[in-house]
Each structure stands twice: as C-alpha cells, then as structure tokens.
N, C-alpha and C positions, 0 to 999 in steps of 0.2 A: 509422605510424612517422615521418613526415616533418614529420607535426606536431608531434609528438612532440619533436624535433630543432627545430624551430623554436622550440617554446616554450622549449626548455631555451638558445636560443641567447638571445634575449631574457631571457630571465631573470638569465644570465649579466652582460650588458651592466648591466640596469636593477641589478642588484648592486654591477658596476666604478663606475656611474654615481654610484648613492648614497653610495660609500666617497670617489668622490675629489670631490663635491660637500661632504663632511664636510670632507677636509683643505684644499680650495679656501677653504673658508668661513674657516677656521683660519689659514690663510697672509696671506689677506688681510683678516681682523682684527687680525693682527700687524701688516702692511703699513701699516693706516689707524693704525695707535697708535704704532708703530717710529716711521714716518716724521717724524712733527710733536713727538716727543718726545725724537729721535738732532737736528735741527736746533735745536729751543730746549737744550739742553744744550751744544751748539757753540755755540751765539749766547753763553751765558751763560760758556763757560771763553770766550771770545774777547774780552765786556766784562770779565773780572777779569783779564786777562793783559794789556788794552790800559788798563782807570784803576789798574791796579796796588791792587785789590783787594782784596789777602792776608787785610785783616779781616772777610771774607766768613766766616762761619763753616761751612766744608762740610766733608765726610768727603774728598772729591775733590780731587786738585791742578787747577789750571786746565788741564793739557796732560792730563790725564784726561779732564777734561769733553771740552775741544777734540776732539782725537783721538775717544774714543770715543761721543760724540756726534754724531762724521758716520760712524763705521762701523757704528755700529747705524742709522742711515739709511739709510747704503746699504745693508745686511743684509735692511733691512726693504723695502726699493724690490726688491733681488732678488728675495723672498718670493715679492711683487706678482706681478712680473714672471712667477716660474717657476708661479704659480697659474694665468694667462691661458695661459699656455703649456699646462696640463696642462687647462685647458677643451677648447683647440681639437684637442688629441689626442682626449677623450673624443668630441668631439660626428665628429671624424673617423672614427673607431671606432663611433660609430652608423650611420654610411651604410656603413661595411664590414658591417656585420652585418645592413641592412635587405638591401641586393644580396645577399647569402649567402640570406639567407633568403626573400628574390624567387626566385634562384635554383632552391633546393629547395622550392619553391612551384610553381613552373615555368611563375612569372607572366613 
C-alpha cells in the first residue's frame, strides 16, 4: 500500500510538472516576442511624435504606439518574470514530495 501511495504521489507531481512546464513554455514564448516587439513599437510612436511624422501611414496614433508599445513590454517582461517564478514553485514542490515520499518509504 505504501508504494502504492508513493507512486500515486509522484505521479501526481510528474502531472503538476508537465502542465505548468506547458504554460512556462507559453508565458515565456510571449515574454521572448512581447518584449522586443512592445519596445520597437515605442521606439517607432516616439520617432513619429519626435520628426512629427503624421505622414507615416499607420492604423495607430503615435501615443498608441508609444503608450502601448511599452505596456505590452512590460506585460510581456511580467509573463517572464511570473513563468520563473512558477519554475521555482514547481521544482520546490518536487523536494516536498520526494521527503514525503522518503518519508513513507521510511528511508
């Protein structure tokens, strides 16, 4: 029965593991794309706001670009940020559950 209980605890984890290894992947494919794509869009509303521009032919006003060119940056740097964050939970939660299962091992 003990084994039993240990496999089902592992199983458990390698499951948590695979699901937030998917959305890790996810956040921080946004992360590497947001980031350099929310900057060159600010760089670009910042040159048609500063050579006065207007005959730029875009869908966007320049304080569009501006503006939402550094908040999907920083949107995307969050992402990042809360992907790393949700690593070092996961891999926390694997030594929680190797001592549990040390434990009920009664290594």
């Amino acid at each position: 029965m003990t084994a039993f209980k240990v496999f089902l605890r592992y199983t458990a984890f390698w499951i948590a593991f695979a699901v937030t290894t998917a959305v890790m992947l996810a956040m921080l494919t946004a992360a590497v794309i947001g980031v350099p794509l929310g900057a060159m869009m600010a760089v670009f509303g910042v040159a048609v706001l500063m050579f006065k521009a207007d005959f730029v032919i875009t869908e966007l006003a320049p304080q569009v670009m501006l503006f939402g060119g550094l908040s999907a940056g920083f949107f995307s740097a969050s992402l990042g940020l809360i992907a790393v964050k949700l690593g070092f939970l996961i891999s926390r939660g694997f030594i929680k559950v190797r001592r549990r299962c040390d434990k009920l091992r009664g290594w």
